[in-house]
Structure formats: C-alpha cells, structure tokens
KEKOL-49427 format. One line per 5 residues: number of its first residue (from 1); for each residue z, x, y of C-alpha. Coordinates in Angstrom, 1 decimal. Layout:
N
NUM = Z X Y | ... $
//
This chain:
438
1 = 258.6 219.0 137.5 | 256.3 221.6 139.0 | 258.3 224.8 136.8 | 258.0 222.7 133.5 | 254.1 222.0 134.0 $
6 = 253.3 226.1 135.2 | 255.7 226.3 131.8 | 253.7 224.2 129.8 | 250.4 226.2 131.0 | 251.8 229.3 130.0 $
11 = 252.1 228.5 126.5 | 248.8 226.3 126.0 | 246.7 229.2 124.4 | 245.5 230.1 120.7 | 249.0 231.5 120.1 $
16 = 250.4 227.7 120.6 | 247.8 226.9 118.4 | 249.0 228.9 115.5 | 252.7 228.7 116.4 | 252.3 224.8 115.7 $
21 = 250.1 225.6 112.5 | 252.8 227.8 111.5 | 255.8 225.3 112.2 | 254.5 223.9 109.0 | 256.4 222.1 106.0 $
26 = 256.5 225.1 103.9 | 258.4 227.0 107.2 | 260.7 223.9 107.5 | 261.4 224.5 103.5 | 262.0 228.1 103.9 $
31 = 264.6 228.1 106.7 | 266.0 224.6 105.8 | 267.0 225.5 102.0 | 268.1 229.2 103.5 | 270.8 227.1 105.3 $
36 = 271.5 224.4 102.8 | 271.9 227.4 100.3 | 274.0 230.3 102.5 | 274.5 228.9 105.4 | 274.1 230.5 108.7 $
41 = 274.6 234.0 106.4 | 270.4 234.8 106.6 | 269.8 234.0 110.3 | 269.5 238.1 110.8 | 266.6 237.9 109.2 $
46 = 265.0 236.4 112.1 | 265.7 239.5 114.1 | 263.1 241.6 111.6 | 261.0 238.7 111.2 | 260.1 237.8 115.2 $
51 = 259.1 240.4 116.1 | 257.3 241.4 112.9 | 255.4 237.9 113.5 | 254.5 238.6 117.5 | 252.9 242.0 116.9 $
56 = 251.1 241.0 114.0 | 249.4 237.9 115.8 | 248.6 239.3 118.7 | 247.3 242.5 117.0 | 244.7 240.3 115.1 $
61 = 243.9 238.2 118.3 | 243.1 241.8 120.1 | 240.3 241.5 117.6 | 238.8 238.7 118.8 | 239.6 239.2 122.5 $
66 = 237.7 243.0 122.6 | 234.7 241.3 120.0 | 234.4 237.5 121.1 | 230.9 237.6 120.0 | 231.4 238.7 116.7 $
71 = 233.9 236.8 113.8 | 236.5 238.4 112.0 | 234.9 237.9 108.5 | 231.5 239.6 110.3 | 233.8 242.3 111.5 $
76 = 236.0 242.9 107.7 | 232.2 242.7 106.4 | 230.3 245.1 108.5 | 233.6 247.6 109.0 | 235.5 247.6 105.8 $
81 = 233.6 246.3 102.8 | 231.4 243.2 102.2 | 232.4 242.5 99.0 | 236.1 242.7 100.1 | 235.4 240.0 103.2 $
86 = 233.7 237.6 100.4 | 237.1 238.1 98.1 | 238.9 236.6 101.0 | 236.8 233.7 101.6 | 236.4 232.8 98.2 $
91 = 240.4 232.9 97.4 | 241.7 231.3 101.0 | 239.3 228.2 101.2 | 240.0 226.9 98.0 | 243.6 227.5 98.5 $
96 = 243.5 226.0 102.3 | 241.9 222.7 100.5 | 244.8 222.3 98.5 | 247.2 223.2 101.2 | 245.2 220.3 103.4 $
101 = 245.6 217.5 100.5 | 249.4 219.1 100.5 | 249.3 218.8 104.2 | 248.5 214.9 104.2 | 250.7 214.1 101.5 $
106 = 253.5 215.3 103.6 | 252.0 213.3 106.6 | 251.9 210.3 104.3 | 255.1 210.4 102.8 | 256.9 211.2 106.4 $
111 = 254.7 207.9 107.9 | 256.0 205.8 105.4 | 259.7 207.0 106.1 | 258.9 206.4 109.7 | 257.8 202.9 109.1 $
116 = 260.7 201.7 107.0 | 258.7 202.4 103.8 | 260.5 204.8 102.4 | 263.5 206.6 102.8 | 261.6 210.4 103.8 $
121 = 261.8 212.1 100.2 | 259.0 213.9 98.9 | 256.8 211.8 96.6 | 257.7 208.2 98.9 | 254.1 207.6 99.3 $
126 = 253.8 207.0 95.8 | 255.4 203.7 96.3 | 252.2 202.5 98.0 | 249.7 201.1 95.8 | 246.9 204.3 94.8 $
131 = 244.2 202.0 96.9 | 247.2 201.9 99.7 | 248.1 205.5 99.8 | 244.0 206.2 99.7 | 243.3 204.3 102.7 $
136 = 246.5 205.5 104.8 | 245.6 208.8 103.8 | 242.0 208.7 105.1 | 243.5 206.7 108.3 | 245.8 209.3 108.9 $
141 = 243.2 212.1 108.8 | 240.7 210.4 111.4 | 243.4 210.0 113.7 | 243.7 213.7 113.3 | 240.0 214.7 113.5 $
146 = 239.6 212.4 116.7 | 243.1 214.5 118.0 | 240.2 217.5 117.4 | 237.0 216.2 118.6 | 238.5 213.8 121.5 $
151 = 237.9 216.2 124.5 | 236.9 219.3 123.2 | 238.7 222.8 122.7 | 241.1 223.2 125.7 | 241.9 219.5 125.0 $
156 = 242.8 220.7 121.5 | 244.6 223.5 122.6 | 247.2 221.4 124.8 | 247.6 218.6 122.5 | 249.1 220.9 119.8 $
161 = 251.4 222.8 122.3 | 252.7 219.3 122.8 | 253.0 218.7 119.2 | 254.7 222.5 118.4 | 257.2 221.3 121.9 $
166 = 258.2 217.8 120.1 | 258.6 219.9 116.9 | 261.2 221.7 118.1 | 262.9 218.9 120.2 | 262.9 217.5 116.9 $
171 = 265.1 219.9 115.2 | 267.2 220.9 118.0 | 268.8 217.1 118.1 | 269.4 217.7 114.1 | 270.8 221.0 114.6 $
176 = 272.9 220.5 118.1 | 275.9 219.4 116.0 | 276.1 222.9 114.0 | 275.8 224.0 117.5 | 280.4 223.8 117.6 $
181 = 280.1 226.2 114.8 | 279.1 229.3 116.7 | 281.2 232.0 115.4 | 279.8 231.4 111.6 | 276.3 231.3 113.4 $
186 = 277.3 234.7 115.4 | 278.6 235.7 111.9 | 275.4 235.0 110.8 | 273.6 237.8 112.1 | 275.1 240.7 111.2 $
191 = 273.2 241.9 108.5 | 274.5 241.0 104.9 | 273.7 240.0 101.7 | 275.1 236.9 100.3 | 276.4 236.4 96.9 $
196 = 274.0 234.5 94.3 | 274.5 231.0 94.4 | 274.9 229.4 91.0 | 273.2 226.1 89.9 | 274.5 223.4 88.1 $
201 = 272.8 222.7 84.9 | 270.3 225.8 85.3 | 271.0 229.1 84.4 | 268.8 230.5 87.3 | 270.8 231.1 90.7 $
206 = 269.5 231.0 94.4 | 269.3 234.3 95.0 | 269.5 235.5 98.6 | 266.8 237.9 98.1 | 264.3 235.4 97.3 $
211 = 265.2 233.1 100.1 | 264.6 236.2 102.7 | 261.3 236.8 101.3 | 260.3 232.7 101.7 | 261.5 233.1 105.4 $
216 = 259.3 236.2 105.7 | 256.5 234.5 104.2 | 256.8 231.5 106.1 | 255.9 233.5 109.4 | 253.2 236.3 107.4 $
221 = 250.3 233.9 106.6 | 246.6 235.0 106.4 | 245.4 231.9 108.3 | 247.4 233.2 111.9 | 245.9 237.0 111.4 $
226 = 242.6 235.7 110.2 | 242.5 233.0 112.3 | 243.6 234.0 115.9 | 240.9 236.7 116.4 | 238.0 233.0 116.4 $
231 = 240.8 231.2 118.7 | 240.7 234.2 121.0 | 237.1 234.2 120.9 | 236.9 230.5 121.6 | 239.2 230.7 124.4 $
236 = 237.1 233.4 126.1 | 237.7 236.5 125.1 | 237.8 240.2 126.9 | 239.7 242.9 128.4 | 241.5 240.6 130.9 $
241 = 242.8 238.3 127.8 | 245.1 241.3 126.5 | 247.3 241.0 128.2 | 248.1 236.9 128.5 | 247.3 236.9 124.9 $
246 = 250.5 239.2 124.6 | 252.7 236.9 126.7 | 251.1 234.1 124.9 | 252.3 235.3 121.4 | 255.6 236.4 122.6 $
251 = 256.4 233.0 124.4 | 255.1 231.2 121.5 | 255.7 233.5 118.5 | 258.3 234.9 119.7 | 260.7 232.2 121.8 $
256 = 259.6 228.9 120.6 | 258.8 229.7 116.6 | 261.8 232.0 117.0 | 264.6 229.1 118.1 | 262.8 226.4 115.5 $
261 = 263.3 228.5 112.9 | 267.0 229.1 114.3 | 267.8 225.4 114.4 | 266.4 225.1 111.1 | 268.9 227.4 109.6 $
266 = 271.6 225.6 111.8 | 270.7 222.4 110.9 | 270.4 223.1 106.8 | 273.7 225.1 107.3 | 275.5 222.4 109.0 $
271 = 274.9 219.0 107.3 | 273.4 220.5 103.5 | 276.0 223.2 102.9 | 279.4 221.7 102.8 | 277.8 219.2 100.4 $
276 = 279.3 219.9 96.7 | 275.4 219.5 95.0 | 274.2 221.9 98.0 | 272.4 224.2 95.6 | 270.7 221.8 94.4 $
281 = 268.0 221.0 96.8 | 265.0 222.3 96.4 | 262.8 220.6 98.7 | 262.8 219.3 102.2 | 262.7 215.5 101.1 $
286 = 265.8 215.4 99.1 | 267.8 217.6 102.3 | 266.2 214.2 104.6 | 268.4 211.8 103.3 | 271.5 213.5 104.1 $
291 = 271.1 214.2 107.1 | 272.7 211.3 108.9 | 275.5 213.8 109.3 | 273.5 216.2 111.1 | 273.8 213.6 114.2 $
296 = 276.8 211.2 115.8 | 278.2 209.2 113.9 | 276.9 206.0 116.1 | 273.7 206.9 115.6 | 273.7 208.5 112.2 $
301 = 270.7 206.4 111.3 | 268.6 208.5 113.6 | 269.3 211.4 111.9 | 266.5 211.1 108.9 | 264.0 209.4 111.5 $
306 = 264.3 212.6 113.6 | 263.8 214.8 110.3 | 260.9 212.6 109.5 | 259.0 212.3 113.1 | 259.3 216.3 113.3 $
311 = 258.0 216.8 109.3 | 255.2 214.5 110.3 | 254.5 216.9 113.7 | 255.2 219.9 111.1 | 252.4 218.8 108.7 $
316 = 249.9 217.3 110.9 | 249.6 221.1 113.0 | 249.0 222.5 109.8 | 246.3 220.8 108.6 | 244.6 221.0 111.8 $
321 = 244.7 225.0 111.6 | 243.9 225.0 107.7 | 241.2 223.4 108.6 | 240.1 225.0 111.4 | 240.2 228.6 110.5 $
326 = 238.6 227.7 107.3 | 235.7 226.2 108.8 | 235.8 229.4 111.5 | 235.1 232.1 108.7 | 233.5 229.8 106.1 $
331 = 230.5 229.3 108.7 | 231.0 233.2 109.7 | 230.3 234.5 106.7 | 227.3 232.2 105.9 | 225.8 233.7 109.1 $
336 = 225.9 230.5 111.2 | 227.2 229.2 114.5 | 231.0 229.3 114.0 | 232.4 228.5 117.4 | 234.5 225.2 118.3 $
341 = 231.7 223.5 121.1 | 230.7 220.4 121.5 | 226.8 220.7 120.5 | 227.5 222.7 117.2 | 227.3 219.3 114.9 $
346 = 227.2 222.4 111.8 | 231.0 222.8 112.5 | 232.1 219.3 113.8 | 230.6 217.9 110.3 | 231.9 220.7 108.2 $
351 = 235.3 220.1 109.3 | 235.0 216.2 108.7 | 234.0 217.0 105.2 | 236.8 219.1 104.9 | 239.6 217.1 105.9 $
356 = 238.5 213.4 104.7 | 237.7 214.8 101.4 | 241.5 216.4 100.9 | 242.1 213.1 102.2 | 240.9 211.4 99.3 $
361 = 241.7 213.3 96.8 | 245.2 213.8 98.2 | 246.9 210.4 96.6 | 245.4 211.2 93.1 | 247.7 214.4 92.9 $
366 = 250.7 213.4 90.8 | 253.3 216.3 92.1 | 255.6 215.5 94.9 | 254.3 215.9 98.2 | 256.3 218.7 99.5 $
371 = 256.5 220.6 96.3 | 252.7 221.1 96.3 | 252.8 222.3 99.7 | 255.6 224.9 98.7 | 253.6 225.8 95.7 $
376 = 250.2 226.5 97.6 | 251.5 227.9 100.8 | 253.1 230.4 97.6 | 249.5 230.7 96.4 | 249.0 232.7 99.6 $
381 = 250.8 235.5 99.0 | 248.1 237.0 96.7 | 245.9 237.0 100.1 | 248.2 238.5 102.5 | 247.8 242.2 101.7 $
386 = 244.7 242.6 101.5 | 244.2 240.5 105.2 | 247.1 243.2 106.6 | 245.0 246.2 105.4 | 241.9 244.6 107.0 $
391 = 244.0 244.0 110.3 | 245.6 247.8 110.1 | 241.9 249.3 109.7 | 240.2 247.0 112.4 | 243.0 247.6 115.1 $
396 = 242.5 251.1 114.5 | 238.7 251.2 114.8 | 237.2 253.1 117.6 | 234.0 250.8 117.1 | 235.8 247.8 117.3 $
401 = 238.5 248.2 119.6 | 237.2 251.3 121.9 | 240.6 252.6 124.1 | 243.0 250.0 123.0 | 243.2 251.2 119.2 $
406 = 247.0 250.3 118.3 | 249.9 252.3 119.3 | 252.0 254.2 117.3 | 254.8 251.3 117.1 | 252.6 248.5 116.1 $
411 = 251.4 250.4 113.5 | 254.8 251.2 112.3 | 255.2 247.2 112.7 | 252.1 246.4 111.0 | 252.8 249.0 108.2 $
416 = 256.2 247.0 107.6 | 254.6 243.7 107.3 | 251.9 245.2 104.6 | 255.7 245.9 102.9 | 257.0 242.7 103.4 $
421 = 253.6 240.9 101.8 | 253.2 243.2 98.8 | 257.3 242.7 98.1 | 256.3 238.7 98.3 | 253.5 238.9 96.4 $
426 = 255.7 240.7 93.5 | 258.2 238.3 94.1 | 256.0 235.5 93.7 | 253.6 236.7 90.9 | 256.1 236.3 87.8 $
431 = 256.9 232.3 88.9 | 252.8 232.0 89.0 | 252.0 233.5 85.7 | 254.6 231.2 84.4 | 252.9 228.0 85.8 $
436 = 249.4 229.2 84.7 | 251.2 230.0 80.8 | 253.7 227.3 80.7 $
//
C-alpha cells in the first residue's frame, strides 16, 4: 500500500494534469479507429510519438519553471512578437469554447449510456428532451467546476491523476482480451505502411497516412505546450522543479499516456477489426456498441459500460484543461492576475463563465457529440506551428532560460514536432476548406 501511495505522489504534478487533458475523446478517436481500421499495424507509431510528446511538454513546462512569475503569453509577447501572442489567443479561445460545448456533449452522451439511457453512441443525449439535455448539461458542469474549486490547486492536481489512473484501468479491461494476440501486436511495431482500406459505398479509403497523422495530433496540442509553462508556475516553479518536472512528464507522458494509447490500439484492433463493416466507423460511439466482445463472454454487458465510464473520464479531464489554460493566458494577456488561488475571484468567475456558458449552448448544437469534438480538436492544427516556433525560440532564449537553453537533441526533437504539425496542418487544411465551401 505504502509503494502505490509514494507512486501515486510521483505522478500528481502539472504533467498528470495534462496527461488526463490529453487522454481526451479526440485521442480515444485517433488510436481507437487506428485499430478498428489496421489493426495493431500502426502501434510503431507510438515509438516516434512518446517521446516526441515527453520532450515537447516538458520543454514548454522549463518555461514556466525558470519564469514562474511571468505567463507564457507575457513571455511570446515581450520575446517574440506581440502581435503574434494576440494571434494565438484570438484563434485558441474561440476554438477551446467549442472544444468545451464538444467536451460536455461527450460527457452527456456517455452519462446517459451510463445510466441506461442510451446505448453510448454519439448523438444519445439527443434523446433527452432539449430542456432535459440543458439542465443535465449545466449539472454536469458544476459537478466539474466544484471538482476545481473544492480544495484548491494541489487538490485539483490529485483528483485528475486519479481520473487519468481510472482512464487507463478503463481501457486496459477492454483491451486485456487482444492481450492473446501478441505476436500481431509485436508485429505491430515494426515500422510499415499498411495498404488503404477501401469503404463501402464511398469512393474515399482510410488511408494509413492520415490515421498516423490523427495519432500524432492527438498527442501535439497547443493547450499542453501553452498550458504547462502556468501549471508549472502554479505548482511553484524554479531551478529545483527541472528536474521532477522531467520525471513528471516521462512517468506521465511517457508511461501512462504511452500504454493508454497502446490499449487503445489493442482494444480497436481486437474487437472492431475482424468485424466485416470495420471501415466503416468513424467515430468512437458507433465502435461502443460492439464492444461486448472486447470482454468475457459472461460479462459481455460490461464491455460498453467500461467504454462509456472511461469516455466520460476522457471528456470530463479535457474540459477541465480547455478551460483552464484558456482562462490562464486569456487573463495573461489582459495584464491581470492569472494564477489558480483561492482569493483571485477574476479567475474563479472567468472560468465559471466559461464552462456553464458552453454548457448551455452545448445541447443546441445539432452535430453528433463526438464528431464535433473530432472536428474542433482538427480546428487546432492551424495553431500548433506557430505555438512550436514560439516554444523553439523561448527554450532557446538566454533571457528567458539563462544556462539551461535546450540541448542539441531536444532541439532536433522539437524541430521534428514543428514537422509533424505543419504535415497535419496540410493534411487537415483541404477537409476544412471543404466544410467552410460545401
């Protein structure tokens, strides 16, 4: 008992924080459909992702460790450009709204499964009255704004490194079956490309291509390298917090996102790929309802509930680090008090706003639940660059980061994930321009 509490210590931190934000609905799309689509044929790609992911964080939460008195929009503002640090604010928060009312739309949908209301699929809360799905919306969001302001930061902090553990309990029950299959799943590593995957009734393919750069883009968000440098800060930053912060991302980042996103794969490429219609999922909430095989046949009923408690998990950490980081540089660059305390009302009201208005709105939103949040955590992309070339030129600052500028190899790392996030953003910009024509 002792070991598992000094375990759980060790990875209550900002990077559990983010790593539970990050174990998010769109992730669970990305490695999920990866399986259902190829099966265990991509799961090389976390090798070059998990890494790519650890450096990246904990480069942007050196930031706020070395400068805990100063945000990292004040920082992009003052160091790089100002006009540049407003372009980021002005695109994210907008987008981080709609990834919020996405957020609890997931959170509703997976509450109604859980409740017998619904069978788990995207879109279920739509078979609550609008009034209904309005109030259970606005229910579910105070639970998670008391989750925030209950007992303050470090409170916070531990409840979500629960959350991000029952996450991935969740999913290695679904995926423990696939488990018997381990040579495919040894297969699965060795790098290769697998051959398209044709659709039935569309003349578009899944392409394996595509899916690699969803599971990249899954793990490269703007809201972990933005948001990390205020966590740090919060947490109480300094020289001393280098290096725990590095442990921190690599237990986190590193171990625990790592394996989720491995029994994702497994568990998409066990129960959604022998299916004859496996290519044509396209969300998480269709792949819910079949995955009574994912589990014993004596209890196959606990298969979707499983899905559905660790969707619910999924979602609810993401909209508490939307939010967060969005109230974080929103208040930083309006030049007020940013940091999570108890007396700064300024923040503690701003984030209420936030949340309770997606809240609202969220029910009145006609697309499927999960489909929006695959669509806006897309919408991201555009942002990503631009927050990698402000994290290369900060980490490399004298200024800012005095002797511990980055080494050679995490700028060969960060260099690669720039790559990676302008490939996605090319990948993704023909499928916008066609939503914003069509």
């Amino acid at each position: 008992m002792n070991l598992l509490l000094k375990l759980f210590r060790d990875l209550v931190g900002p990077a559990a924080v983010m790593a539970a934000g990050t174990m998010g609905a769109g992730a669970i799309a990305s490695f999920l459909l990866a399986g259902a689509w190829f099966r265990y044929d991509l799961l090389w790609v976390l090798l070059i992702l998990l890494p790519l992911f650890v450096v990246s964080a904990d480069s942007a939460s050196r930031i706020g460790a070395l400068n805990p008195e100063q945000g990292m929009m004040s920082l992009v503002r003052e160091r790089i450009n100002g006009g540049l640090a407003w372009l980021i604010v002005l695109l994210i928060v907008p987008v981080h709204f709609l990834v919020s009312m996405g957020q609890i739309s997931v959170m509703s949908s997976a509450f109604t499964s859980l409740v017998g209301l619904g069978d788990g699929s995207a879109g279920d809360g739509a078979s609550l009255s609008l009034s209904a799905s309005v109030v259970l919306c606005v229910a579910l969001s105070a639970g998670v704004l008391w989750l925030v302001f209950s007992h303050g930061y470090e409170r916070m902090q531990r409840v979500m490194t629960g959350l991000m553990l029952l996450m991935f309990l969740c999913f290695l029950v679904v995926a423990l079956r696939g488990l018997s299959e381990w040579q495919a799943i040894l297969a699965g590593f060795v790098p290769s490309l697998p051959a398209d995957l044709p659709v039935p009734g569309s003349e578009a393919p899944r392409v394996a291509t595509t899916s690699i750069i969803a599971m990249m883009g899954a793990a490269i968000a703007p809201a972990a390298l933005l948001g990390l440098p205020y966590m740090c800060a919060d947490a109480g930053g300094g020289r001393e917090a280098l290096a725990s912060a590095l442990r921190q991302s690599v237990l986190n980042l590193g171990v625990i996102f790592g394996a989720y996103a491995f029994f994702v794969v497994v568990a998409g490429g066990f129960a959604l790929y022998s299916l004859p219609d496996n290519a044509s999922f396209a969300d998480v909430g269709q792949a819910a309802n079949v995955f009574r095989g994912a589990v014993p046949q004596a209890v196959s009923f606990l298969g979707p509930m499983i899905f559905s408690l660790g969707l619910f998990t999924a979602a609810l950490t993401t909209l508490v680090v939307a939010a967060q980081v969005t109230i974080y540089f929103s208040l930083d660059m309006l030049g007020l008090e940013w940091r999570f305390t108890e007396d700064n009302r300024v923040y503690s009201v701003a984030l209420t706003v936030f949340v309770l208005a997606a809240a609202v709105l969220a029910p009145f939103w006609d697309f499927p639940a999960l489909l929006k949040v695959i669509l806006l955590m897309g919408v991201n992309v555009v942002v990503i660059p631009v927050v990698y070339v402000c994290v290369i030129v900060l980490v490399n600052s004298e200024s800012v980061m005095g002797e511990f500028r980055a080494e050679w190899w995490r700028n060969a790392l960060l260099a690669l994930g720039l790559a990676i996030s302008i490939g996605l953003a090319i990948d993704k910009a023909p499928g916008y321009y066609r939503l914003l024509t069509g």
